[in-house]
C-alpha positions as CSV (number, residue, x, y, z in Angstrom):
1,X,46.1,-42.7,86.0
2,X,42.2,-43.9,86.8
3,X,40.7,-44.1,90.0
4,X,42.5,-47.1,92.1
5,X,41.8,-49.5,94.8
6,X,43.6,-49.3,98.0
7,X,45.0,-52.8,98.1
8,X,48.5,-51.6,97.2
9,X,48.0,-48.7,99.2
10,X,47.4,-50.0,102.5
11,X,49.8,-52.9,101.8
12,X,52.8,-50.3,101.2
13,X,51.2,-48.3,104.4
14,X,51.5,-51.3,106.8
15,X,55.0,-52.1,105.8
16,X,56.3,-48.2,106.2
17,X,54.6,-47.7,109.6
18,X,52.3,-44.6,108.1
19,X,48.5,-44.2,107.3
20,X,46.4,-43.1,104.4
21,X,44.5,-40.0,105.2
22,X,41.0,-40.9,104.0
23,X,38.7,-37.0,103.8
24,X,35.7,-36.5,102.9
25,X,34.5,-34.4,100.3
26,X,31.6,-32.4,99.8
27,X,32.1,-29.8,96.7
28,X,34.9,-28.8,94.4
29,X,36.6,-26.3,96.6
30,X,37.1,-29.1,99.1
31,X,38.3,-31.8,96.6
32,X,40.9,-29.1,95.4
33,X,42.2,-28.3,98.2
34,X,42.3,-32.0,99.5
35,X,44.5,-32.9,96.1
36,X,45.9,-29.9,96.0
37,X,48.0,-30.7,99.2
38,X,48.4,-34.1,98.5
39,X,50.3,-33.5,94.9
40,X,52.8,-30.8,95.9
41,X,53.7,-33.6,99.2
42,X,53.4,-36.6,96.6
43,X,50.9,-38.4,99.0
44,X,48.9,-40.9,98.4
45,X,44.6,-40.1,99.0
46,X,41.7,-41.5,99.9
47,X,38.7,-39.3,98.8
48,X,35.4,-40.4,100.3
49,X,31.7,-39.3,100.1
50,X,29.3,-40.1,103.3
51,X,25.6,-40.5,102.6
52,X,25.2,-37.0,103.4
53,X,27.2,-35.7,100.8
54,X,25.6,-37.7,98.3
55,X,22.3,-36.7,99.0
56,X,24.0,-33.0,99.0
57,X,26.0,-32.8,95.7
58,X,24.6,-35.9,94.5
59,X,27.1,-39.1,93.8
60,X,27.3,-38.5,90.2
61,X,28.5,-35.0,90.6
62,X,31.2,-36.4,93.5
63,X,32.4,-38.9,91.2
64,X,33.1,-36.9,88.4
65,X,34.7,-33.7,90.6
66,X,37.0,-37.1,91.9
67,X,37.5,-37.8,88.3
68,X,38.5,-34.5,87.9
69,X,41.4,-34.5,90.2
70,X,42.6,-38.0,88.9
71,X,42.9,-36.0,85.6
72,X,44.9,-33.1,86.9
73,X,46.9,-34.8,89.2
74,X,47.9,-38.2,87.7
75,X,51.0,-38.4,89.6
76,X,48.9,-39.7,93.2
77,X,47.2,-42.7,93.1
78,X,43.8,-41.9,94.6
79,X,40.7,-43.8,96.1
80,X,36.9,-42.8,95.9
81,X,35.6,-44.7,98.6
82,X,32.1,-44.5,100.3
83,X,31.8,-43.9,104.2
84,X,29.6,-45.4,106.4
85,X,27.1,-47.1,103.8
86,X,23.8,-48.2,105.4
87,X,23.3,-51.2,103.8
88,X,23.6,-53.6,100.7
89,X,21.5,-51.3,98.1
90,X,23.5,-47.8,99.0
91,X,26.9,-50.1,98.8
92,X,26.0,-51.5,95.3
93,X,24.5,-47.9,94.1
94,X,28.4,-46.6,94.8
95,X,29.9,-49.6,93.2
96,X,27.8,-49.5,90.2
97,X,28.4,-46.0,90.4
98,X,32.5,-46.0,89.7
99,X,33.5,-45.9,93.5
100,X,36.5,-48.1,94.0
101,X,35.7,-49.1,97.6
102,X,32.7,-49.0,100.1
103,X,32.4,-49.5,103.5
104,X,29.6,-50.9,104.7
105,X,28.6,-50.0,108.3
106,X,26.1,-52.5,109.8
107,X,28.2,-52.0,113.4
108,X,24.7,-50.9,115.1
109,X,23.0,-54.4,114.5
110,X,23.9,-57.7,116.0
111,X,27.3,-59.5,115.3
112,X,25.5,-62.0,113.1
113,X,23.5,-59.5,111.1
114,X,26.8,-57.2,110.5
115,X,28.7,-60.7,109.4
116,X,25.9,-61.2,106.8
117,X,25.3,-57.8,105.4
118,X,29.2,-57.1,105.2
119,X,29.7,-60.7,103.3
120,X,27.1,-59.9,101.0
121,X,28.5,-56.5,99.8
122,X,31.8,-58.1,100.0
123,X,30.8,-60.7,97.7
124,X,29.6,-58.2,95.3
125,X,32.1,-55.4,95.5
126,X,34.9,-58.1,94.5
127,X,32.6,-59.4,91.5
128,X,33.3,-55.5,90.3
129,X,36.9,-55.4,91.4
130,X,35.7,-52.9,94.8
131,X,37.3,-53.6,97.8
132,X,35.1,-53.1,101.0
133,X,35.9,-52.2,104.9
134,X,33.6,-53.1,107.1
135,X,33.4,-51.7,110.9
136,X,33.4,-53.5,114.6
137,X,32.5,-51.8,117.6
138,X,30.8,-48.8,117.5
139,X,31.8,-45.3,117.8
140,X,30.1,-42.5,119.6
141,X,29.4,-38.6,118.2
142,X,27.7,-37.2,115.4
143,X,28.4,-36.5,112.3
144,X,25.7,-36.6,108.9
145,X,23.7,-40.0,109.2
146,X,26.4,-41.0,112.1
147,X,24.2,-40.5,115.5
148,X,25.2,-42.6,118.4
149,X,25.2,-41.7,121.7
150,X,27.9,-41.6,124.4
151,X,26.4,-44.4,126.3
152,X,25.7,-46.4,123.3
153,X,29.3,-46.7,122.0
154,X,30.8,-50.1,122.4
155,X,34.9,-50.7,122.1
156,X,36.1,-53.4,119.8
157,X,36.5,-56.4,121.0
158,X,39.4,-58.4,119.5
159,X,37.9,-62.0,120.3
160,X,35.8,-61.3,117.5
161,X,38.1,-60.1,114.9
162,X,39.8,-63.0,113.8
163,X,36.2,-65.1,112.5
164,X,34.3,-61.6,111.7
165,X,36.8,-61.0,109.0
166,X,37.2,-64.6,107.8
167,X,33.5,-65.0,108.0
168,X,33.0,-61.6,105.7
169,X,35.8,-61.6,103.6
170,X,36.2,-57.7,104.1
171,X,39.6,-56.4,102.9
172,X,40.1,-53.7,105.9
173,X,38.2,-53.3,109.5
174,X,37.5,-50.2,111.1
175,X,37.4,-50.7,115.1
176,X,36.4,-48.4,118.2
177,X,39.5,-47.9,120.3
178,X,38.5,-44.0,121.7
179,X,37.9,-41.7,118.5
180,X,34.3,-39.8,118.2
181,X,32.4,-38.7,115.3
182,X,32.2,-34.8,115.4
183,X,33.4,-31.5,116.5
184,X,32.0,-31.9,120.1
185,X,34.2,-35.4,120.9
186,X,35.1,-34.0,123.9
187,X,34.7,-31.2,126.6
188,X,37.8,-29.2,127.4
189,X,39.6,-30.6,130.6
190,X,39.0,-34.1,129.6
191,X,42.0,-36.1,128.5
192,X,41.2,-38.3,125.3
193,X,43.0,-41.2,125.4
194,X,43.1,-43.7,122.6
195,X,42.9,-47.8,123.6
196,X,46.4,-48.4,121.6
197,X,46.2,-51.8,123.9
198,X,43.0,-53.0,121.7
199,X,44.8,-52.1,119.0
200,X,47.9,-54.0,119.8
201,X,45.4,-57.1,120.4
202,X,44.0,-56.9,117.2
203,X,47.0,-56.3,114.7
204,X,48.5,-59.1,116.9
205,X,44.9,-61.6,116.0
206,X,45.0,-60.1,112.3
207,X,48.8,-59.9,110.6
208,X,49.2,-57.9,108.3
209,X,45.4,-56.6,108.2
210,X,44.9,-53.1,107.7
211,X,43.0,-51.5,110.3
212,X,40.8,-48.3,109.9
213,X,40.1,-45.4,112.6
214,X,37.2,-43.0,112.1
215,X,36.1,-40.1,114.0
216,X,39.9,-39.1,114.1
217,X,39.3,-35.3,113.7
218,X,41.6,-32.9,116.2
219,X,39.5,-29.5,116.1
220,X,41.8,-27.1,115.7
221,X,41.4,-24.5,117.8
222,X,42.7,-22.2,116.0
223,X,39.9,-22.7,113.2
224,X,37.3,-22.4,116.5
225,X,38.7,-19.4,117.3
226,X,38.7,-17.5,113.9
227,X,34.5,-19.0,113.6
228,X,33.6,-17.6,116.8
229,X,35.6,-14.1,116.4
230,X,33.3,-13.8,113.3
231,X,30.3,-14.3,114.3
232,X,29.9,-18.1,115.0
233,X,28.6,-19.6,118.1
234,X,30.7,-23.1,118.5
235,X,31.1,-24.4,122.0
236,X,34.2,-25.6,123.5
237,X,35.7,-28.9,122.4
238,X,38.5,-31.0,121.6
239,X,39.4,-33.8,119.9
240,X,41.8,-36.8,119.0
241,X,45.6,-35.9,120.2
242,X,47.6,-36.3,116.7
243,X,50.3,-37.6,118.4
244,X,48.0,-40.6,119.7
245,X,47.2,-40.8,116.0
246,X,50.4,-40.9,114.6
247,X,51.2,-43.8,117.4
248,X,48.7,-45.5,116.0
249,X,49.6,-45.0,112.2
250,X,53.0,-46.6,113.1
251,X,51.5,-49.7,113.6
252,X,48.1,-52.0,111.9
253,X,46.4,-48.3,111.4
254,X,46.6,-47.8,107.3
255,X,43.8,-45.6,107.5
256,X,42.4,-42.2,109.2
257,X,39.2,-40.4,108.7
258,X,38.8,-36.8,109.0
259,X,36.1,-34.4,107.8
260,X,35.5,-32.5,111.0
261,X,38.4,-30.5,110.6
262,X,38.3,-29.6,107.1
263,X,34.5,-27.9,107.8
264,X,36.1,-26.0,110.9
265,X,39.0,-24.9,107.9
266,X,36.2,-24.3,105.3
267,X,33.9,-22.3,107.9
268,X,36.8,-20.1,109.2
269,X,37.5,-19.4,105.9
270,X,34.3,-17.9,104.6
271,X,33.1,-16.0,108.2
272,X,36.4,-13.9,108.5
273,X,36.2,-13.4,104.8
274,X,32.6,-11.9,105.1
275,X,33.8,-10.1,108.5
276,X,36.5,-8.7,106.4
277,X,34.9,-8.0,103.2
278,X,31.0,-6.8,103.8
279,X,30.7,-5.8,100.2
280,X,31.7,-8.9,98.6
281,X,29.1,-11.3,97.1
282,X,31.1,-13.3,94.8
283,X,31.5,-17.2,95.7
284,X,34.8,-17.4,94.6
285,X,36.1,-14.7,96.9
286,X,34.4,-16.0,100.1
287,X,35.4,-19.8,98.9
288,X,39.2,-19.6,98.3
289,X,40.1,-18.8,101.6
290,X,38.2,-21.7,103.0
291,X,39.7,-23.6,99.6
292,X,43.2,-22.6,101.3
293,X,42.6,-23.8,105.3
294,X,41.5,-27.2,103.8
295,X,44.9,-27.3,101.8
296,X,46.5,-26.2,105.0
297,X,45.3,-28.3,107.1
298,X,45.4,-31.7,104.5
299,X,49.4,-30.7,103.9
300,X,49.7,-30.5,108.1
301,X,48.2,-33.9,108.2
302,X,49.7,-35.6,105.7
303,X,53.2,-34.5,107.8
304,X,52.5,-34.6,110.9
305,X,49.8,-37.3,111.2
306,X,50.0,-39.6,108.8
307,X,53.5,-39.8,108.1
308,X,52.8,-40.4,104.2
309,X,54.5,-37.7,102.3
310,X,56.5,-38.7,99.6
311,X,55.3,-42.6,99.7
312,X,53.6,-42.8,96.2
């Protein structure tokens, strides 16, 4: 099986009241893992690279580790998709490159600028048989080239939907209903509560459109715990109740983002490996454990989250 698009996905995903899990992927360790999980649970995946991972491992390098895992695991159907591209030039470098969607994330500009941008990198993603999700609203936090702060974030607001996506000709949306970019979403003692009313609005103003959440990391504790009993320094925060996300899954929501999560895994991996083991200098011994939190945690998600296991 190649690389696919996530038309059928999403379609099959809105019908059966689950999500995609769309995570991002920095090296091989983390695309194993990711896949990994995703096989043995016969889950369909969404594999996506953010600008800071391309200018890390380099695109052509994340393409061909994704082409990797098509190879080995031809039983999932899996997307490469690009998150949060700046503009027109870095959305056309990804489709030109083999990605088999984009999302182009002009949400920081005015309405009419983000209609424009996103209908030209629709129009040329199609011509290449890409598919494109654009976002509305804007969500706080930071994460890679993601910097917005608290005060800056705007909710979406669902009078705009219905002529931003005829206007565009986008194929999904991603909207701003409560979720944050980041490990530091929010403070312990806060309650994080996610706008399932916008939502309703907008799957009732769009039938049948699939609607994407980012920011949608939980922060394990667990994970925090292991990185600060081995030498880390990570202040206290929480993140996006899964049961809120799995609410929202059941309905327009075909797709959630998490990378947070899997770097909490990754980190807690390595530091209590080093802890544990002094003397070893091998990457392969520090990495698989981290290698085995992301699988771990991907599996949990799949389950418990998304509700997608066994929907290939």
């Amino acid at each position: 099986m190649a690389l696919v698009t996530s038309t059928e996905m999403f379609k099959k995903a809105y019908d059966g009241g689950y999500a995609i899990g769309a995570f991002n992927v920095n090296n091989m360790e983390i695309v194993q893992g990711i896949t990994e999980a995703a096989a043995e649970l016969k889950a369909p995946l969404i594999l996506q690279a953010s600008a800071g991972a391309r200018k890390y491992a380099n695109s052509i390098y994340l393409v061909k580790l994704v082409e990797a895992a098509v190879e080995l695991h031809p039983e999932i159907p899996i997307v490469l998709h690009l998150d949060h591209g700046a503009d027109f030039a870095t959305c056309k470098s990804c489709v030109d490159d083999g990605f088999t969607s984009v999302m182009i994330d002009y949400s920081g500009h005015s309405f009419e600028e983000n209609i424009a941008e996103s209908r030209k990198v629709a129009e040329y993603a199609h011509e290449h048989g890409v598919v494109v999700e654009a976002e509305l609203g804007t969500l706080s936090g930071v994460e890679d080239d993601v910097n917005v702060a608290a005060d800056k974030a705007q909710y979406t607001d669902p009078d705009q939907v219905e002529e931003f996506v005829k206007r565009t000709g986008v194929d999904s949306l991603a909207i701003a209903i409560g979720t944050s970019h980041g490990a530091y979403k929010f403070k312990p003692g806060q309650n994080p509560k996610l706008r399932l009313d916008i939502l309703a609005e907008v799957a009732r103003r769009l039938p049948g459109f699939p609607i994407v959440l980012h920011g949608s990391s939980s922060v394990p504790q667990e994970y925090v715990k292991i990185i600060n009993a081995n030498g880390g320094a990570l202040k206290d925060a929480i993140g996006i109740p899964e049961e809120q996300l799995r609410e929202a899954a059941k309905g327009a929501v075909c797709k959630i983002n998490i990378d947070s999560d899997l770097r909490l895994g990754m980190t807690a991996g390595i530091r209590q490996h080093f802890c544990e083991h002094p003397d070893h200098f091998d990457p392969r011994q520090y990495l698989a454990p981290g290698r085995a939190n992301i699988k771990d945690i991907v599996a949990h998600k799949i389950v418990n989250v998304l509700g997608c296991d066994g929907k290939i």
